[in-house]
Structure formats: structure tokens, C-alpha cells
Wavefront OBJ file of the C-alpha trace (Angstrom):
o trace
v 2.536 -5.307 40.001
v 0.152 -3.586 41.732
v -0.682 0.010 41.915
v -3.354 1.983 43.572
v -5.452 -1.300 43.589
v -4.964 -1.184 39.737
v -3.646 -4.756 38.283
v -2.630 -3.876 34.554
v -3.480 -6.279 31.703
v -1.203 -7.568 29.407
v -2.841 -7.101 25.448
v -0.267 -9.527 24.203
v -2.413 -12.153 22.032
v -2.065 -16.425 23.830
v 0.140 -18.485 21.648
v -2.115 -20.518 19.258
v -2.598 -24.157 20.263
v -1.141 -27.100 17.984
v -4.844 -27.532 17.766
v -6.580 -24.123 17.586
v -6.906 -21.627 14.937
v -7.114 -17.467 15.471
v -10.254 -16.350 13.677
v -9.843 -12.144 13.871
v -13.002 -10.360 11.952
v -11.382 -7.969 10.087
v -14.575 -6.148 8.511
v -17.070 -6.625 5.795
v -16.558 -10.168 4.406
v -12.811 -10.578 5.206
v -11.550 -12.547 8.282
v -7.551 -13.482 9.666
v -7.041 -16.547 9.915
v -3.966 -17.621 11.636
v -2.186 -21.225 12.164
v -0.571 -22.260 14.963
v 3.069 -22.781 12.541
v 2.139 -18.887 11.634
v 0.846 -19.032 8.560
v -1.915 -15.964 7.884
v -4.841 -16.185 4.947
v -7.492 -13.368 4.783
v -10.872 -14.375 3.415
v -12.604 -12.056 0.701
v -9.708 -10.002 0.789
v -10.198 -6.395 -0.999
v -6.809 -4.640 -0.595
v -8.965 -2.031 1.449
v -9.820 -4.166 4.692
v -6.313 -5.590 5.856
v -4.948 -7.103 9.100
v -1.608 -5.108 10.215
v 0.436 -7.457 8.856
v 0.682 -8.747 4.966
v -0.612 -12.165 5.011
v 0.792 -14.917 3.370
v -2.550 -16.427 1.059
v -5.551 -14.280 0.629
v -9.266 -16.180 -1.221
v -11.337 -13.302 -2.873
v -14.929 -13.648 -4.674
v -15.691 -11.488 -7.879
v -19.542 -10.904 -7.102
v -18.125 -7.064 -6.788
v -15.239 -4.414 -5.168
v -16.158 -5.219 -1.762
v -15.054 -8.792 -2.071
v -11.422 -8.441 -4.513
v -9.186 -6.176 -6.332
v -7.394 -6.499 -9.364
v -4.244 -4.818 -7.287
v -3.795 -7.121 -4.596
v -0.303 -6.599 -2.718
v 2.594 -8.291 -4.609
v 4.280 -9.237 -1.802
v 1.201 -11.418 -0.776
v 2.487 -15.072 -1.211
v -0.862 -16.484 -2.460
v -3.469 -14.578 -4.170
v -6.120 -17.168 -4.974
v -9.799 -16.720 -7.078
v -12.399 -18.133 -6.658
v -13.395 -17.462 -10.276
v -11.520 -17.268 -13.833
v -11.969 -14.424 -16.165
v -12.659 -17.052 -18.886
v -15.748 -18.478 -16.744
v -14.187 -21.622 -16.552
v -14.367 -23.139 -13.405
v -11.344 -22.393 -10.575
v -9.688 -24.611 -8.929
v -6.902 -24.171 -5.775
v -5.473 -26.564 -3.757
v -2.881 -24.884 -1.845
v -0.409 -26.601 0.846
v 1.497 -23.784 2.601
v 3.288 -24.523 5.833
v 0.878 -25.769 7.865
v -2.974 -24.550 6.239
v -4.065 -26.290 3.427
v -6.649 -24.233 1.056
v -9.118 -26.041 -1.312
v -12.215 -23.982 -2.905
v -15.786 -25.237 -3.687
v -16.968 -23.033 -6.785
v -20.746 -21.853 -6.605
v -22.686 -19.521 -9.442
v -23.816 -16.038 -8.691
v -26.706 -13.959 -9.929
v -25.927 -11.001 -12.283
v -28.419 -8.948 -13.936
v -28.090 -10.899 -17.136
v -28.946 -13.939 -15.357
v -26.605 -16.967 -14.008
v -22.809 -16.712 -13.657
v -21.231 -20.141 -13.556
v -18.506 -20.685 -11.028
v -18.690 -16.932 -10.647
v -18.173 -17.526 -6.782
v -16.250 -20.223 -4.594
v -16.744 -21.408 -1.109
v -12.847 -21.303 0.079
v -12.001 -24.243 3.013
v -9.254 -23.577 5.261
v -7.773 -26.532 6.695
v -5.252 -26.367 9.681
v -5.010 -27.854 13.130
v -7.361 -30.671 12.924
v -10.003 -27.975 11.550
v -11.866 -27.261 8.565
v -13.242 -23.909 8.223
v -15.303 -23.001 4.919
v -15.942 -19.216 4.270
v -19.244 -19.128 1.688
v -18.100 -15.942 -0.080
v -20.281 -14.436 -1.848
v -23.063 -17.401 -2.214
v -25.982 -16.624 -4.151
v -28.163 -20.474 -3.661
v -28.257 -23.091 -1.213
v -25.999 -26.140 -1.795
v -26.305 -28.666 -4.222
v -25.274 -32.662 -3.213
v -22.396 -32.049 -5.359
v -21.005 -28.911 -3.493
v -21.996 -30.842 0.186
v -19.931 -33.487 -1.404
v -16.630 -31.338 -2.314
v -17.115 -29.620 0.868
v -16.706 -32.279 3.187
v -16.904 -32.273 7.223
v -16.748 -28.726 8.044
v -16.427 -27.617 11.334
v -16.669 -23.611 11.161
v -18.539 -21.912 8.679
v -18.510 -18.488 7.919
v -21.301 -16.643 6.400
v -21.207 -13.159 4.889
v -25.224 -12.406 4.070
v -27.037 -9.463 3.521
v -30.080 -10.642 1.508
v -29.658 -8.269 -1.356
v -26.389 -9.115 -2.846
v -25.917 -12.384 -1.379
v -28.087 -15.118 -0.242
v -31.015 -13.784 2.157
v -31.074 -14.837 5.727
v -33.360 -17.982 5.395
v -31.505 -19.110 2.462
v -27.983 -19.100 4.632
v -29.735 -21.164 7.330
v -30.892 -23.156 5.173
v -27.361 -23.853 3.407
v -25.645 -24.186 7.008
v -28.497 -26.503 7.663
v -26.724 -28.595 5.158
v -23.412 -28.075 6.132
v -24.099 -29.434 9.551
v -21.250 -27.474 11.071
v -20.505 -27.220 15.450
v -19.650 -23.634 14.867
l 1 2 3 4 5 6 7 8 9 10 11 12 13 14 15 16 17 18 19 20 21 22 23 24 25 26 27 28 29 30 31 32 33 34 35 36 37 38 39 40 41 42 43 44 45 46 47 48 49 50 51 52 53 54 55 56 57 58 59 60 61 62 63 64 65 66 67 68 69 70 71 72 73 74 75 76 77 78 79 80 81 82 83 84 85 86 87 88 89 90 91 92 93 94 95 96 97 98 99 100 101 102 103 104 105 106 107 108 109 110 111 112 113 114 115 116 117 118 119 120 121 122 123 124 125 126 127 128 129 130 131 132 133 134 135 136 137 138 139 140 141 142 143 144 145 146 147 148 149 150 151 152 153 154 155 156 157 158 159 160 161 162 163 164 165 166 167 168 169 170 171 172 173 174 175 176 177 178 179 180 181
């Protein structure tokens, strides 16, 4: 309804399409990600940069603080690592509701030299979509990780060229991911 010439605006959020996914920036490293059956997943999640509501899954990356925490929520659903305290290599393959989550694990750089599986590229799948988040990514991408990774769609890149990959380098790994977006 009109008044004075003013039309207000409704800040109510669209319903998410059967084949669309809400991608909400949330700060740092960490991004919402929301399905259109409801299901929420926060990406690098560090129990200091959250989205109103508790989601259900959250990935984190151990490079350091900024990117986990050893307290996560407990009423978070899905806490997944994308590295084991034994340096073994993790491995998720989550089916909740409607997103499926799969990780890619990567190596880091520490100052004592190579971490193995110290990282992991997490991929999101919902809605016909694949969206991989590179975490904390140190290198560009071997055959083997293109390989795991699959047909990606969206990629999302955290970079800041002193604790993660530098700009050229992430070009040069979305290069090989090949993704529209």
C-alpha cells in the first residue's frame, strides 16, 4: 500500500527453488548454505562467525582458529573435519535430507614443512549442484584431487596469499576445476 509515494519492501527472503541453492557470505572463510528441503551447512565454520540460526552440518579446516574450534555447538547435527588428529587422512560422506557432503583432503604448509591431509576441499551437493569450498588450500590440484572432485559447478575460494594459496595459484587451481561460477 502506498503512502506518500513510498511503496515499502518486503525483506522476507524468496522460497528456494527445487533447483537453487542460498549461498549467504557469512564472513571470513565461512558461507550458509541452504537447500531447498531446509537443510543448512556452514563452510569453515569457527563457532565465532555464525548465521542466526544453528545449522544442521558445519566442514571446518585446521590450518588455524580462524577456520575451526575444538567447541563447536553440540546441538550442531554434523560437525565434520577435514583433517584427523592422527594425520591420517579424513574422510565424510554425509547424506542429510536433501545435501549430500563429500570432502577432497589436500596438505598444508606448516613451519616444519608439509602436513598431509592437513586440509580438505568440502563438496556440497544439493539441487542438481555441486559446490566445492577449497578451505584452506595451500597448492594447486593434483589429477588425483581433479579426479575426487568431480564436475563442480561453484567454487568457493578463501585466499589471501600468506596463509593460503596466493592469488595466481587460486586461478590457477580454478583453472582446473573448470567451474561456471
Amino acid at each position: 500500500q502506498r503512502q506518500n509515494g513510498i511503496v515499502p519492501a518486503s525483506l522476507r527472503t524468496a522460497a528456494i527453488g527445487q533447483d537453487q541453492l542460498s549461498l549467504t557470505f557469512l564472513g571470513h572463510a565461512s558461507w550458509l548454505i541452504e537447500t531447498p528441503g531446509g537443510v543448512t551447512a556452514v563452510t569453515d565454520y569457527n563457532g565465532w562467525i555464525r548465521p542466526a540460526k544453528l545449522p544442521d552440518v558445519v566442514t571446518m579446516n585446521r590450518a588455524h582458529t580462524s577456520h575451526f574450534t575444538d567447541t563447536p555447538d553440540p546441538g550442531i547435527k554434523h560437525v565434520l573435519r577435514g583433517w584427523r588428529d592422527d594425520g591420517g587422512m579424513a574422510q565424510h560422506l554425509l547424506k542429510f535430507g536433501d545435501l549430500r557432503v563429500r570432502n577432497v583432503p589436500t596438505n598444508i604448509r606448516s613451519y616444519s614443512g608439509t602436513v598431509r591431509n592437513g586440509n580438505s576441499i568440502f563438496v556440497f551437493e544439493a539441487a542438481s549442484l555441486c559446490v566445492a569450498h577449497l578451505g584452506h588450500l595451500h597448492h594447486t590440484l593434483t589429477q588425483t584431487h581433479l579426479a575426487e572432485l568431480g564436475q563442480i559447478d561453484i567454487v568457493m575460494a578463501p585466499v589471501d596469499g600468506g596463509y593460503t594459496i596466493d592469488q595466481e595459484g587460486i586461478l590457477e587451481a580454478i583453472g582446473q576445476i573448470k567451474p561456471p561460477l
